[in-house]
C-alpha positions in Angstrom: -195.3 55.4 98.3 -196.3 57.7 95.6 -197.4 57.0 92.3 -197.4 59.2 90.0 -201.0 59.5 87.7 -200.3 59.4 84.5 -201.4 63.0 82.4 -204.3 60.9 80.4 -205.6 59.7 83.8 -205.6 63.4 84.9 -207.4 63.9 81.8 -209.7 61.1 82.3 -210.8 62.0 86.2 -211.2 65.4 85.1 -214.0 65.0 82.8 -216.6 63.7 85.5 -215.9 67.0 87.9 -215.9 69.4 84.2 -219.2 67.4 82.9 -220.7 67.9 86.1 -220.1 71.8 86.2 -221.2 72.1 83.0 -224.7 70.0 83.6 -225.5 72.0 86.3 -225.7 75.4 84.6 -227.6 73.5 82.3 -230.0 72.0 85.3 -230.3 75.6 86.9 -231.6 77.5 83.9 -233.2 74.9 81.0 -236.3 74.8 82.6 -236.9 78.5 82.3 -235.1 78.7 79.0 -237.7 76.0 77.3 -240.8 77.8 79.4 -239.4 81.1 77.5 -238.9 79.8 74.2 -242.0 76.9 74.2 -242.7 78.9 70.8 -239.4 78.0 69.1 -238.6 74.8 71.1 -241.8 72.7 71.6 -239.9 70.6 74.8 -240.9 70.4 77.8 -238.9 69.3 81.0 -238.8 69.6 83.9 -235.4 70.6 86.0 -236.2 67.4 88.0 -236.3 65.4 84.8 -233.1 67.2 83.4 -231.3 66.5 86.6 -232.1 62.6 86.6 -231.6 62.2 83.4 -228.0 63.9 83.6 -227.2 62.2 86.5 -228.0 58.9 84.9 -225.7 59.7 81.9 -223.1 61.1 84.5 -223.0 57.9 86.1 -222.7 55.9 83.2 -219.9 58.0 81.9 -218.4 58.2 85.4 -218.0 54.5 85.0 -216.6 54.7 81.9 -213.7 57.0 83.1 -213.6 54.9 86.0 -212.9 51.6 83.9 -211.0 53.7 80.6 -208.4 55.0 84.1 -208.1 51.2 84.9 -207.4 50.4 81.1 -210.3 48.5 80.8 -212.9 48.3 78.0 -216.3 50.1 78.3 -219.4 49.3 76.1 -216.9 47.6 73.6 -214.5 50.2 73.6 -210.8 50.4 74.0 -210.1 52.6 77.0 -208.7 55.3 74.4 -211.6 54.8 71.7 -213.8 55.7 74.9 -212.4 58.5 76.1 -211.2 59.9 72.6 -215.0 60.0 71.3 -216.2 61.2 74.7 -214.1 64.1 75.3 -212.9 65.4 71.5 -216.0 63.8 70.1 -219.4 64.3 72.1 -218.4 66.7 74.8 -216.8 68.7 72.1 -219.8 68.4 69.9 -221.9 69.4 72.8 -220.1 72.8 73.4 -220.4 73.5 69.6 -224.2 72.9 70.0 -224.3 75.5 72.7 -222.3 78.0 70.4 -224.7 77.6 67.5 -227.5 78.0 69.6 -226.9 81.4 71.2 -226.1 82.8 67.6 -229.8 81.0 66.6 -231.5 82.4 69.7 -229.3 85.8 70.2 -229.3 85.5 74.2 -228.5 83.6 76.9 -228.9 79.6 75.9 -228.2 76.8 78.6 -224.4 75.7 78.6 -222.9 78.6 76.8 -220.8 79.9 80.3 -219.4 76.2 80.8 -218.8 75.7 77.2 -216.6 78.4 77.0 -214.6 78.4 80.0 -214.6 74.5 80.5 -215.5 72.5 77.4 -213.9 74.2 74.8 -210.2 74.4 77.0 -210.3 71.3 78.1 -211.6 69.5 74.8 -208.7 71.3 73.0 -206.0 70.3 75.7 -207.4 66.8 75.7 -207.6 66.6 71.7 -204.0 68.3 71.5 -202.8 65.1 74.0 -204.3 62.2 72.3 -203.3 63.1 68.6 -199.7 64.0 70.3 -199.5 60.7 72.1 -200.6 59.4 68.6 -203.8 57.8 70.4 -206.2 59.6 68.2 -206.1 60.8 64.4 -206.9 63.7 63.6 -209.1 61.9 61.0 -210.8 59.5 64.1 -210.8 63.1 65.9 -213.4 64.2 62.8 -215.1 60.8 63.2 -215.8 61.2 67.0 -216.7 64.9 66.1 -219.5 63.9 63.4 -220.5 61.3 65.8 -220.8 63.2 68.6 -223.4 65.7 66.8 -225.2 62.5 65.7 -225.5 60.7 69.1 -225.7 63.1 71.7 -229.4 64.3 70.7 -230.4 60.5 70.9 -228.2 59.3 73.6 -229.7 62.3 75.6 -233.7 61.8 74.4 -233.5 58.1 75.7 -232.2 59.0 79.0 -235.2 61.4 79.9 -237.3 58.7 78.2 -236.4 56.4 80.8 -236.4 59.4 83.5 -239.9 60.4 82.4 -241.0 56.3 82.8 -239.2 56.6 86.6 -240.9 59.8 87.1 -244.4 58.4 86.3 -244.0 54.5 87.3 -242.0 54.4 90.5 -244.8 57.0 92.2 -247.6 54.4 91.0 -245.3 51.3 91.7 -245.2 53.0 95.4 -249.0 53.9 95.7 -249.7 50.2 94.7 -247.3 49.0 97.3 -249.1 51.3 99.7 -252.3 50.8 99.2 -251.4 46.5 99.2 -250.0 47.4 102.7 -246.4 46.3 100.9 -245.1 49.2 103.1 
């Protein structure tokens, strides 16, 4: 028997694969890009720490898909106040970010490829469907939008905060263990 997925939960499943793209473009150059810009950008990260730390957000927004598919509420939100300020609101706000930094930096920034061929469609087609459906507003969508510039610098600094703590405890954590003869 087939059922048929609903257009939202085509929507919804899309987002981990698009988010995932996207990361990795980001994961194969940032490193490089901070190195090259340390002047301008006093970061630094590893592509090890980028990638754990993406793949702890990925996860955590995988399960949010996974549960807004189900209709089921994720960190407190409806399934469609979830996805509505992921999509239109942070991932939006993210691929904005990308635009305004190649016209700061005038070359090549991290993202830019992904935001344009995958972000920027596929926020639009997804904002287009929840405002037709009447699941968002377009006033929410500004909401979301604002918020997303907000929260994704923050959201994204504590997740290579805790990265950085697994990159320096869990080798020490492991010596100890070691030495102890735990292993």
């Amino acid at each position: 028997m087939n059922i048929p997925i609903s257009k939202l939960n085509r929507l919804i499943w899309l987002f981990p694969l698009l988010y995932f793209i996207h990361d990795v473009e980001e994961i194969l150059t940032v490193e490089e890009f901070l190195t090259k810009h340390s002047d301008v950008v006093p970061i630094k990260v590893t592509t090890l720490e980028f990638t754990l730390a993406f793949l702890l957000l990925w996860i955590l927004t995988f399960i949010g898909c996974y549960k807004a598919s189900k209709n089921k509420r994720f960190l407190g939100l409806e399934p469609k106040t979830f996805f509505s300020f992921l999509v239109p609101g942070i991932f939006l706000a993210n691929g904005i970010g990308h635009l305004i930094q190649l016209i700061l930096f005038q070359s090549y920034v991290p993202g830019i490829i992904t935001s344009i061929v995958i972000i920027y469609p596929y926020s639009f087609i997804t904002l287009k469907y929840l405002i037709h459906e009447q699941l968002l507003t377009v006033r929410k969508f500004h909401l979301f939008l604002c918020l997303g510039f907000i929260l994704q610098a923050p959201i994204a600094l504590l997740a290579h905060i805790i990265v950085k703590g697994m990159v320096y405890y869990v080798p020490l954590l492991f010596n100890e263990l070691v030495d102890k003869g735990g292993f």
